[in-house]
N, C-alpha and C positions, 0 to 999 in steps of 0.2 A: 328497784328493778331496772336495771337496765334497756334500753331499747334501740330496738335492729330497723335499719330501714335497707331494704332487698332493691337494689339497682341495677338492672342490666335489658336488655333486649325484648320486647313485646311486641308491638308491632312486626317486624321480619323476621323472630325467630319461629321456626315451626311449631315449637308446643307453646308459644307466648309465653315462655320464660319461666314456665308451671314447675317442670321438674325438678332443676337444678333448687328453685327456691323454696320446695315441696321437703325435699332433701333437708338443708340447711336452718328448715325452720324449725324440722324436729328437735335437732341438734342444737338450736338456741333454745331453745322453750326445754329442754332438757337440763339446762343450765341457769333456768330459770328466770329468763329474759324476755320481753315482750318485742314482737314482731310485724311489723307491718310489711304487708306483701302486695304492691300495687298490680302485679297480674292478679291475684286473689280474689280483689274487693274492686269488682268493675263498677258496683252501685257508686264508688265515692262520693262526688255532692249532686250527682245527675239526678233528674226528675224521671220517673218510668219511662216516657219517650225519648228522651236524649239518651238513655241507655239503649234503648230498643233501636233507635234509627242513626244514633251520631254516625257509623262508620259509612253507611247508606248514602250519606252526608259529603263526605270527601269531595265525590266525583259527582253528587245530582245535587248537591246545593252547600257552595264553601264555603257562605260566609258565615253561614247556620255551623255547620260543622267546627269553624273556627272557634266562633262562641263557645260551644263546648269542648272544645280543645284547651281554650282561654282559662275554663273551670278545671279542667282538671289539672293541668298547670299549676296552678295558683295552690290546691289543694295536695298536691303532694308535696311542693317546694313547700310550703308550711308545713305537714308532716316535720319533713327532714331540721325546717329552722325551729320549730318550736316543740316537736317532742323525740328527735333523736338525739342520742347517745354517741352512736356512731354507726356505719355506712358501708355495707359489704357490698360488691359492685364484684359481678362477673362481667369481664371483657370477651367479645370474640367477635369476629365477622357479621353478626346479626346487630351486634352491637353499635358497630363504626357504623354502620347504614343508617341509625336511626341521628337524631338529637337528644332527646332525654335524659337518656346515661349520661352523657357529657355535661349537663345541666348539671345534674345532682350532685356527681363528683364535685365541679367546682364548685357550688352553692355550701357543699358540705366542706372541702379544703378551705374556705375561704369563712366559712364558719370557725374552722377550727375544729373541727369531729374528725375522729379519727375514720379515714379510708382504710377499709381493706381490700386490696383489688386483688380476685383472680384471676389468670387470665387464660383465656381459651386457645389464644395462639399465641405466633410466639413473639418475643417480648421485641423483637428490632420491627418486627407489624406493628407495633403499637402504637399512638401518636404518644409525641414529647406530651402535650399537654395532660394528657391521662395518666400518663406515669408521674408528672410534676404533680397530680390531686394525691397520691396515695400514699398512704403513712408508713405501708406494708406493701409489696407486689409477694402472689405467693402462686405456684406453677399446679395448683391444685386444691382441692377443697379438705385432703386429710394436713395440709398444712397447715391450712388455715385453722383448721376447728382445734390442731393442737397450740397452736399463738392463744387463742380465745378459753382455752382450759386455762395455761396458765396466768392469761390476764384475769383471769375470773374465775382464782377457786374456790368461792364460796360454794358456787355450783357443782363444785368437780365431784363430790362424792356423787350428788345425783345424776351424772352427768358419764361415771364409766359405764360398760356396756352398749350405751347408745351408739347407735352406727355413725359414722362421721363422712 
């Protein structure tokens, strides 16, 4: 079974990057694919109060905050190096503000996993290095999901109808 690691904007995007990868996970797991979705699974390897207080954290105590920064870090970069497949990465303005996205991309290019990057704006906004991670750049998500049918038709019978 192949496996999705969902990359883009949490921090500064307004729904924390919920919808788009709410969207996209149907449409893998329809194709029979497993997914991981780090806006999703905020527990990652936090202990009840570092989930409860890290963001609290930031601005009333940084170095606490970093700490659990440190971990979730560490915990998703392993995600991506030891049980992805490959790496679908929405780009947009919410995006470029953070660091993360940029991490993953290159951790994953430099893996060797295939990127698929869509982008949310347009593509001369975009920095070189983001477009040098990606295997694919594609101007929308019904492009995408049609690249991924035919990379992967084992799934495709179970996979028409589904909204893309």
């Amino acid at each position: 079974m192949p496996r999705a690691y969902l990359s883009g904007a949490i921090e500064y995007a307004p729904d924390h990057g919920r919808a788009w990868r709410s969207s996209i996970s149907a449409f893998l797991r329809s194709l029979g694919h497993e997914v991981y979705d780090p806006a999703e699974d905020e527990r990652k390897n936090l202990t009840p109060d570092e989930q409860r207080h890290f963001r609290a954290w930031k601005t009333g105590d940084l170095a606490r905050f970093q700490a659990v920064m440190r971990k979730i870090i560490a915990y998703d970069l392993d995600w991506i190096e030891r049980r992805s497949d490959y790496l679908i990465a929405y780009w947009d303005a919410y995006a470029a503000r953070g660091a993360g996205t940029q991490a993953e991309l290159t951790l994953a290019h430099r893996l060797g996993l295939p990127v698929w990057l869509v982008l949310g704006q347009p593509v001369e906004q975009t920095s070189g290095w983001i477009l040098g991670c990606a295997t694919e750049i594609f101007s929308g998500f019904a492009p995408l999901c049609e690249t991924l049918r035919r990379r992967y038709p084992v799934g495709a019978a179970r996979a028409q109808g589904s909204a893309s």
